[in-house]
py3Dmol code that shows the C-alpha trace and the ligand (Angstrom):
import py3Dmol

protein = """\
ATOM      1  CA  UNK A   1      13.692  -1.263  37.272  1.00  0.00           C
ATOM      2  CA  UNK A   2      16.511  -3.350  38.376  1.00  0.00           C
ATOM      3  CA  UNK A   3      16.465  -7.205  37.971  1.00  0.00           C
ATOM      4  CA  UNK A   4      17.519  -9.070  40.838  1.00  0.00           C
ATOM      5  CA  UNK A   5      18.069 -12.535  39.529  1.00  0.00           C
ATOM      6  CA  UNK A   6      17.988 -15.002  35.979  1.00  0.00           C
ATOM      7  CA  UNK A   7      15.795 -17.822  36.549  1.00  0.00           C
ATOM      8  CA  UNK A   8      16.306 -20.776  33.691  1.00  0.00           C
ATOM      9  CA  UNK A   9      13.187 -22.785  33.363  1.00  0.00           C
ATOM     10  CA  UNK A  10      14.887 -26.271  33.194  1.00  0.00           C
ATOM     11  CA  UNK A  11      15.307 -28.886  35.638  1.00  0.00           C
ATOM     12  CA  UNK A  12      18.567 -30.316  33.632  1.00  0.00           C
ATOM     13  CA  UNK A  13      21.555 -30.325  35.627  1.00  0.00           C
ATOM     14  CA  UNK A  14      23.645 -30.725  32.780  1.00  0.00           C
ATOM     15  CA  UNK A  15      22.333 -27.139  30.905  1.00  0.00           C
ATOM     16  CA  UNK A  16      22.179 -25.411  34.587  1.00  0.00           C
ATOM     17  CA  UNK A  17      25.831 -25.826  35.148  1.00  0.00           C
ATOM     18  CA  UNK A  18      26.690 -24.706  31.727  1.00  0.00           C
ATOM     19  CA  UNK A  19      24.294 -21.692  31.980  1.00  0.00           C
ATOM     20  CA  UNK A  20      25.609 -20.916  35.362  1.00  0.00           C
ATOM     21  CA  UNK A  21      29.533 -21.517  33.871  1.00  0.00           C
ATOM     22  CA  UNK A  22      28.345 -19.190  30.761  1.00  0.00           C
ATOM     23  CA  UNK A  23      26.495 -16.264  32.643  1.00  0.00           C
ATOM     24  CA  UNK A  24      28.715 -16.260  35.545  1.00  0.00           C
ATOM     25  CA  UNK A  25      30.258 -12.598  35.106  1.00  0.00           C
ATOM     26  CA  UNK A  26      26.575 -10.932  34.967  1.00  0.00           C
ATOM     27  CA  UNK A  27      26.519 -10.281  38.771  1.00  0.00           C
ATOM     28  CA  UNK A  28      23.311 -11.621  38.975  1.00  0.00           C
ATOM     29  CA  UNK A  29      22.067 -14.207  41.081  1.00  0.00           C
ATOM     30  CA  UNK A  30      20.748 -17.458  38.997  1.00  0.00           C
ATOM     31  CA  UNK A  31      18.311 -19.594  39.967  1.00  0.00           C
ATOM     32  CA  UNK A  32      16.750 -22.986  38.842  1.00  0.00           C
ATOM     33  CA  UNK A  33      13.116 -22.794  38.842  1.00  0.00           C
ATOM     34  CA  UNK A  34      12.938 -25.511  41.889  1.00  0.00           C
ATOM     35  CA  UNK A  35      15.356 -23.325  43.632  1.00  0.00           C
ATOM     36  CA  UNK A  36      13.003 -19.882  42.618  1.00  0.00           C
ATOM     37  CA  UNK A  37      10.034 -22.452  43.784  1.00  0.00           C
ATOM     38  CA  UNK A  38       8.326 -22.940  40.873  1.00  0.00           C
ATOM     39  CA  UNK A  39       6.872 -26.559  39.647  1.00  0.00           C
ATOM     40  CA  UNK A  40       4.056 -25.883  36.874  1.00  0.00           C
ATOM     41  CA  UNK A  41       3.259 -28.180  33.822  1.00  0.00           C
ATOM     42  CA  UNK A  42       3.489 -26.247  30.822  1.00  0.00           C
ATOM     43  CA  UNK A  43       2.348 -27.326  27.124  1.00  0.00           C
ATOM     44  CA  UNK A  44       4.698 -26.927  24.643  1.00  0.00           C
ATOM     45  CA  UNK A  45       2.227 -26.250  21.872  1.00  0.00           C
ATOM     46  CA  UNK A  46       3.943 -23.730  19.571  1.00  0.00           C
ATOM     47  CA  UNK A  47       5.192 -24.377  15.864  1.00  0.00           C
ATOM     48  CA  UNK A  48       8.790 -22.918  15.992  1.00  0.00           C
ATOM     49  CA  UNK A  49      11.301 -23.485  18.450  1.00  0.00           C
ATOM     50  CA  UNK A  50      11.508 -20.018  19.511  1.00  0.00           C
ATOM     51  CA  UNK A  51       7.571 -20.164  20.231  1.00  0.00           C
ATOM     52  CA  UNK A  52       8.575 -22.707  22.577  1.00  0.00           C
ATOM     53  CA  UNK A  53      11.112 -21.603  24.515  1.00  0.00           C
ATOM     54  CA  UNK A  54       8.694 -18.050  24.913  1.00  0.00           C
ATOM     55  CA  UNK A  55       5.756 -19.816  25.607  1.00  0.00           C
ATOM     56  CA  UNK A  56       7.888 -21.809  28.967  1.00  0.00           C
ATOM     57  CA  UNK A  57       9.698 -18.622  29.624  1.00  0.00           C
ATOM     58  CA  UNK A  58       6.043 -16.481  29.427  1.00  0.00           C
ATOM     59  CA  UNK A  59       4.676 -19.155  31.605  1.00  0.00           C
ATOM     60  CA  UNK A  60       7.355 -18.846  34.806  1.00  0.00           C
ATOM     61  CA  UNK A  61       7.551 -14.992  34.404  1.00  0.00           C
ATOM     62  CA  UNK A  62       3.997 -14.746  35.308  1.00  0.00           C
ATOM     63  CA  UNK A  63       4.726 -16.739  38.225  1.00  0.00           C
ATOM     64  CA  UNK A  64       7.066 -15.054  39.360  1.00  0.00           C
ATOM     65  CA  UNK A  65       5.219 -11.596  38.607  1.00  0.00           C
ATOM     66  CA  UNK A  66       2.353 -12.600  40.646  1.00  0.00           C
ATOM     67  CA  UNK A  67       4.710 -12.806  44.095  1.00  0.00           C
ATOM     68  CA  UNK A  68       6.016  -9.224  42.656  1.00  0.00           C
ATOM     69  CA  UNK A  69       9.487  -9.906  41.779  1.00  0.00           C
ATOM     70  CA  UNK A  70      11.622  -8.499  38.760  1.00  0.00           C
ATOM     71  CA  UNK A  71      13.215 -11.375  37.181  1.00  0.00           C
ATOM     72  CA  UNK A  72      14.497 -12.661  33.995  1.00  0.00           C
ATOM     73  CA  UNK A  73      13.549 -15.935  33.140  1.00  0.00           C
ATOM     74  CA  UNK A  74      15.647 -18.102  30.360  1.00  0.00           C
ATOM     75  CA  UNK A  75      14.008 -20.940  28.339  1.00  0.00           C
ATOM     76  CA  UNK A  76      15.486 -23.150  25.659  1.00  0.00           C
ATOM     77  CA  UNK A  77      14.100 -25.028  23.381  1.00  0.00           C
ATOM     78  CA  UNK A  78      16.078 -27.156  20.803  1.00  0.00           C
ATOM     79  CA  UNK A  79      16.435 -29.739  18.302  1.00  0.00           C
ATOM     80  CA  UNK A  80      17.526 -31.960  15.326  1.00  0.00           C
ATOM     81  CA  UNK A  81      16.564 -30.644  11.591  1.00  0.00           C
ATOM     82  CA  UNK A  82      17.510 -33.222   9.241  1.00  0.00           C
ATOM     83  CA  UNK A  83      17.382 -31.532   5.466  1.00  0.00           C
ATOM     84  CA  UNK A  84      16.447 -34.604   3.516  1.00  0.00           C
ATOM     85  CA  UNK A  85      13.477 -35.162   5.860  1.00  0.00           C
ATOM     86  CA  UNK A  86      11.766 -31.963   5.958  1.00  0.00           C
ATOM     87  CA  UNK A  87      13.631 -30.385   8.669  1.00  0.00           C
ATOM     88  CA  UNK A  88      12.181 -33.687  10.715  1.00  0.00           C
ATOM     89  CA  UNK A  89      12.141 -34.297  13.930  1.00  0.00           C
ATOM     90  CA  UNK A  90      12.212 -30.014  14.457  1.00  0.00           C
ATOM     91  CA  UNK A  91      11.041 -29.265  17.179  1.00  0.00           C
ATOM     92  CA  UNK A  92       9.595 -33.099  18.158  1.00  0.00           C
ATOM     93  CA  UNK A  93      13.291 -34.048  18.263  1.00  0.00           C
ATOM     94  CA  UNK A  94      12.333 -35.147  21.895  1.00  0.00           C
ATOM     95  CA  UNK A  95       9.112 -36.815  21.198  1.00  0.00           C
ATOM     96  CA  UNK A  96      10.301 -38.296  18.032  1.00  0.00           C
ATOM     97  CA  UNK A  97       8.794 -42.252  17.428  1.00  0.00           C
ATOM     98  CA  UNK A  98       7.580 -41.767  21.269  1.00  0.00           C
ATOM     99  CA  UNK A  99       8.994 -39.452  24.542  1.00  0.00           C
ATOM    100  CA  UNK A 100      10.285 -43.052  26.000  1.00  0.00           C
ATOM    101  CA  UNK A 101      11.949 -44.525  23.045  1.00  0.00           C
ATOM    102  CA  UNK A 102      15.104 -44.981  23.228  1.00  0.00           C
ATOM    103  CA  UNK A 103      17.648 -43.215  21.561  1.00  0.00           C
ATOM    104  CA  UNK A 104      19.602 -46.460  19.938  1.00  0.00           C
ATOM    105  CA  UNK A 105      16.077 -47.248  18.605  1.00  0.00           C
ATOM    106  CA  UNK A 106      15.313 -43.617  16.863  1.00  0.00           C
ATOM    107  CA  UNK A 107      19.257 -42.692  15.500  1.00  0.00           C
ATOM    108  CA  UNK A 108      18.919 -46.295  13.622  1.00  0.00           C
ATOM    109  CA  UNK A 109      15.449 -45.167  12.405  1.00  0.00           C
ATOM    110  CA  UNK A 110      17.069 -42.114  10.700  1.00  0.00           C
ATOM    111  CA  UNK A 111      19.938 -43.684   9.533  1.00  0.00           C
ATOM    112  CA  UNK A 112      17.636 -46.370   7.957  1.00  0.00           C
ATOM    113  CA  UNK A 113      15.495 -43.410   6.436  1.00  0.00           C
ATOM    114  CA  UNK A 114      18.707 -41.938   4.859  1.00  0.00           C
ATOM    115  CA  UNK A 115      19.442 -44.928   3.101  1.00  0.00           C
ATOM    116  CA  UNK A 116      20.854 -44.621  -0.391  1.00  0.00           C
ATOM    117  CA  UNK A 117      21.032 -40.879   0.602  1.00  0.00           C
ATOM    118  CA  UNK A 118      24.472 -39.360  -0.935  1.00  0.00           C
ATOM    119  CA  UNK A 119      26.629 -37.109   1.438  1.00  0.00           C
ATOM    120  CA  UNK A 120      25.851 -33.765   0.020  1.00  0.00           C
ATOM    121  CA  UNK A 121      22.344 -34.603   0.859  1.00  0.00           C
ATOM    122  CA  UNK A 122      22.741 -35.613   4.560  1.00  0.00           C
ATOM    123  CA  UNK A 123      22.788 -32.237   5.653  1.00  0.00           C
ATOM    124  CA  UNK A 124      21.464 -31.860   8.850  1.00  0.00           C
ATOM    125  CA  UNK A 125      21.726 -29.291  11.954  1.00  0.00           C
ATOM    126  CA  UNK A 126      21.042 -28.730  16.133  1.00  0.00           C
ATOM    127  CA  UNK A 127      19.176 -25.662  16.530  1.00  0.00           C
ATOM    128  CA  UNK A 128      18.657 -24.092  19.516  1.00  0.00           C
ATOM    129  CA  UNK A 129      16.135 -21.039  20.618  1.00  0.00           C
ATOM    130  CA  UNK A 130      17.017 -19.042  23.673  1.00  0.00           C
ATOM    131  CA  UNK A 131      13.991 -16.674  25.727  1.00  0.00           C
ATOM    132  CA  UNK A 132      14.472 -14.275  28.230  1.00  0.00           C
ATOM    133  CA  UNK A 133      10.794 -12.877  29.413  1.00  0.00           C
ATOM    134  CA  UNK A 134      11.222  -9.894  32.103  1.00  0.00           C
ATOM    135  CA  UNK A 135       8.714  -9.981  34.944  1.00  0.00           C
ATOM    136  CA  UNK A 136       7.615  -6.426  33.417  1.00  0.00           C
ATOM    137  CA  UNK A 137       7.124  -8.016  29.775  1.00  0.00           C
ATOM    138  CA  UNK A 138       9.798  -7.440  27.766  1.00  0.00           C
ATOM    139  CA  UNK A 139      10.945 -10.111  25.825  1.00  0.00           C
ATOM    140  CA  UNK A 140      14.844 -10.706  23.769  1.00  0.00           C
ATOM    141  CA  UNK A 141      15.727 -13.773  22.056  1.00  0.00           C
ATOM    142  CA  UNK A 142      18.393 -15.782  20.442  1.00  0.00           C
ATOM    143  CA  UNK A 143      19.094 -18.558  18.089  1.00  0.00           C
ATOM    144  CA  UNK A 144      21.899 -20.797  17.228  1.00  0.00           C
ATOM    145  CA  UNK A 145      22.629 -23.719  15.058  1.00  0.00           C
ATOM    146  CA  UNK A 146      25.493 -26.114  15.011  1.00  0.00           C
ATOM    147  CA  UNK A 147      25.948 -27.377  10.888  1.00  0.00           C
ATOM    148  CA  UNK A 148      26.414 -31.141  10.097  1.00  0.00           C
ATOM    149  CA  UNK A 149      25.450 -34.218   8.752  1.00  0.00           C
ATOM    150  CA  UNK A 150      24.321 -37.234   9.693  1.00  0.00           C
ATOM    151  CA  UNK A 151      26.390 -40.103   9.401  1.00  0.00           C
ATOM    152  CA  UNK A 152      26.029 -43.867   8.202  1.00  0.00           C
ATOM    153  CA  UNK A 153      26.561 -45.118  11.913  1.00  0.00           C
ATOM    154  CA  UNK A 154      26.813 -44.335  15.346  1.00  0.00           C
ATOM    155  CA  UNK A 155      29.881 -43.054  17.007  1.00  0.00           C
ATOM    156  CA  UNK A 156      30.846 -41.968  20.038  1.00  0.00           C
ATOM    157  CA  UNK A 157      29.885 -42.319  23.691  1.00  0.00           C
ATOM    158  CA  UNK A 158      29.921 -38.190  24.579  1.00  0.00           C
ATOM    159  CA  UNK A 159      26.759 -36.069  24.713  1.00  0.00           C
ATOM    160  CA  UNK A 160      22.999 -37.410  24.213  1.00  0.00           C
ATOM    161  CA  UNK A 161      20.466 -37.958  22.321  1.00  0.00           C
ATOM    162  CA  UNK A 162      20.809 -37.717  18.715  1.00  0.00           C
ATOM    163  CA  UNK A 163      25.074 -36.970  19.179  1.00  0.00           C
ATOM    164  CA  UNK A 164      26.345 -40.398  17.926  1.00  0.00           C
ATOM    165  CA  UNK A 165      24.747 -39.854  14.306  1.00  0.00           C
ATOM    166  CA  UNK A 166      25.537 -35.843  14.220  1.00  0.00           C
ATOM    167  CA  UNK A 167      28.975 -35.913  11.875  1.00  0.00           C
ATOM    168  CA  UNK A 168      30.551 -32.263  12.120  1.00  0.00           C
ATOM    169  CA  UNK A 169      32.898 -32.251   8.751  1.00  0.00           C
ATOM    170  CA  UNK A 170      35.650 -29.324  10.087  1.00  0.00           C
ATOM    171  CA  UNK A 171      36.395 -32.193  13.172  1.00  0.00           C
ATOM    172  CA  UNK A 172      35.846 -35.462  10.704  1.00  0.00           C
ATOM    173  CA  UNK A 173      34.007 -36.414  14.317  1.00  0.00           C
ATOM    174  CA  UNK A 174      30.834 -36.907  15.416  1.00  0.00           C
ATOM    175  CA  UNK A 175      29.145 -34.901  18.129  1.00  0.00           C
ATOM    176  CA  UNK A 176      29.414 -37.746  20.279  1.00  0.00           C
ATOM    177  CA  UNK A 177      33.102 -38.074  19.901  1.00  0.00           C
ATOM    178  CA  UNK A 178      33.591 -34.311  21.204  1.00  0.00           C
ATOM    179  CA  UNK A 179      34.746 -33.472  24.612  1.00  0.00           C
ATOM    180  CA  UNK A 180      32.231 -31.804  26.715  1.00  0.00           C
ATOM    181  CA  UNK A 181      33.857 -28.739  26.866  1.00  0.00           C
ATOM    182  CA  UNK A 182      34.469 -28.523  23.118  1.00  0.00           C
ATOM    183  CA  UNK A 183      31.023 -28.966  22.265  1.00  0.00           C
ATOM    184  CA  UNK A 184      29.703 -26.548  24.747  1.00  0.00           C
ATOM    185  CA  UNK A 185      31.830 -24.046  22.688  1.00  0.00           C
ATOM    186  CA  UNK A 186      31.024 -24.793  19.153  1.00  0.00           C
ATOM    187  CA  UNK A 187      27.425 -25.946  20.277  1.00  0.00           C
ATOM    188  CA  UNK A 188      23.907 -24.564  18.876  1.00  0.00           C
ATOM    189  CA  UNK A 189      22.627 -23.778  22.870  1.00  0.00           C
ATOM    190  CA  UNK A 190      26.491 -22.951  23.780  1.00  0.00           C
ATOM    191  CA  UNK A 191      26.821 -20.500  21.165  1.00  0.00           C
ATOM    192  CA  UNK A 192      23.032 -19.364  21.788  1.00  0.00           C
ATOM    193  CA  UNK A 193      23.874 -18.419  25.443  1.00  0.00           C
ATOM    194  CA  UNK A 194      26.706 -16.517  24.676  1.00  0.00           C
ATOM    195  CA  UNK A 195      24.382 -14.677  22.204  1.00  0.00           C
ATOM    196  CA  UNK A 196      21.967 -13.957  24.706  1.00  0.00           C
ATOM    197  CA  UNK A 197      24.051 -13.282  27.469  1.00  0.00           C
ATOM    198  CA  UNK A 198      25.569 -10.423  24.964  1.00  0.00           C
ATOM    199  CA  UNK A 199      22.052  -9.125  25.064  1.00  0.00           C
ATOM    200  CA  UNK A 200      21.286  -9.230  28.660  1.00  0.00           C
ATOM    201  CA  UNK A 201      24.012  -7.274  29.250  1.00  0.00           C
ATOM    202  CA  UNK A 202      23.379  -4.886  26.505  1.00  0.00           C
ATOM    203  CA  UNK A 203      20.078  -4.367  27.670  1.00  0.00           C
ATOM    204  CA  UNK A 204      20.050  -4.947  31.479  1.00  0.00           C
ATOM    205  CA  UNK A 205      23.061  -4.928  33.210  1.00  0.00           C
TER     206      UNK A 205
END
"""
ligand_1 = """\
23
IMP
P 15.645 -29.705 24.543
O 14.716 -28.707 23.961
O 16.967 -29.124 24.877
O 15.074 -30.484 25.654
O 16.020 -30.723 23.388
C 15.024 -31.410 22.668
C 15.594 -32.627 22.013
O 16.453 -32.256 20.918
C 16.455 -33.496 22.902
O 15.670 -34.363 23.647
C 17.296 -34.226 21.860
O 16.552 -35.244 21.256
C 17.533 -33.165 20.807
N 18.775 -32.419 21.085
C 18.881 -31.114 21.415
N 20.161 -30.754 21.575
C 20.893 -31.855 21.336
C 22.294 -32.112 21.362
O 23.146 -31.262 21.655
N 22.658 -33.371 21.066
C 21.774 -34.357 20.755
N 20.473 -34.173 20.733
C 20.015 -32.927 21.018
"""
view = py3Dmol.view(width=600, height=400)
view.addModel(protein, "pdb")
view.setStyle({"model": 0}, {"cartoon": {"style": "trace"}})
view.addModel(ligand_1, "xyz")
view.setStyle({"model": 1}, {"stick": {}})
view.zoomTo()
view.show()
């Protein structure tokens, strides 16, 4: 059956544009889910990431099914794992210490957890699950990670969240100190895309 459009279940302008910049040369029209008309609430309640980003994905493709169309729908989900803590936050990187704390106040919390912590042991990466769910079931996914460690400060004024404390050794930067382009290509959901759009076209187109 042929699939007449990708529809990426984020309201992010910031990952729409890149998805739209990455999957450009698929031929295929994509869609935000306000633009495909889709609001729904869904609970995040799985225990990986890539349970995550199936369980969104699962959720819009049976939307979408139930008006009869034949889509693919792309979720992400993605995160900080910190080695020294666990793998903490993981997939609560968002929800870390509170959903409306800010990001000043949880980087200094991890930095302050890290104390006394040498170097080799500050290992620390973004990982990033990709979903695509077809409207008929099928179901591909991908997974990247972007390796670093976190640093004894914040730098930087680039990117979000948890950027100013990520330290990436090969630039001696931090992920906040990257241009947005440059971090799009060396990034965990940059480098996922790619990955997926590899098996979208593989598979579909
Ligand atoms: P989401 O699944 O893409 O919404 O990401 C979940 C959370 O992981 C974000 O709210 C951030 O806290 C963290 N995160 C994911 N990717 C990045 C990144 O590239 N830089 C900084 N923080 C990130």
């Amino acid at each position: 059956m042929k699939v007449d459009k990708i529809v990426f279940a984020t309201g992010n302008s910031d990952k729409l544009k890149e998805i739209h910049m990455i999957m450009a040369d698929l031929e295929c029209e994509i869609q935000s889910m306000k633009e495909a008309g889709i609001s729904i609430e869904i609970t995040e309640d799985g225990s990986t990431f890539e349970e995550n980003a199936k369980i969104k994905a699962t959720a819009i493709a049976k939307e979408l099914r139930k008006r009869g169309e034949m889509a693919v729908v792309l979720a992400d989900d993605s995160g900080l794992e910190i080695d020294f803590l666990n793998k903490e936050p993981g997939i609560y990187s968002a929800r870390y210490m509170g959903e409306n704390t800010s990001y000043a106040i949880k980087n200094a919390n991890l930095i302050q957890r890290l104390e006394g912590v040498p170097n080799e042991k500050r290992t620390a990466r973004f990982v990033c699950a990709i979903a695509a769910v077809l409207t008929d079931g099928r179901y591909f996914s991908a997974r990247a990670t972007m390796e670093g460690r976190i640093g004894y400060e914040e730098k930087g004024t680039n990117g979000f969240g948890y950027d100013p404390i990520f330290y990436l050794p090969e630039y001696n930067m931090y992920s906040a100190e990257l241009d947005p382009e440059e971090k799009n290509r060396i990034s965990h959901r940059g480098k996922a895309l790619n990955q997926m759009k590899q098996i979208l076209q593989t598979e579909l187109f």
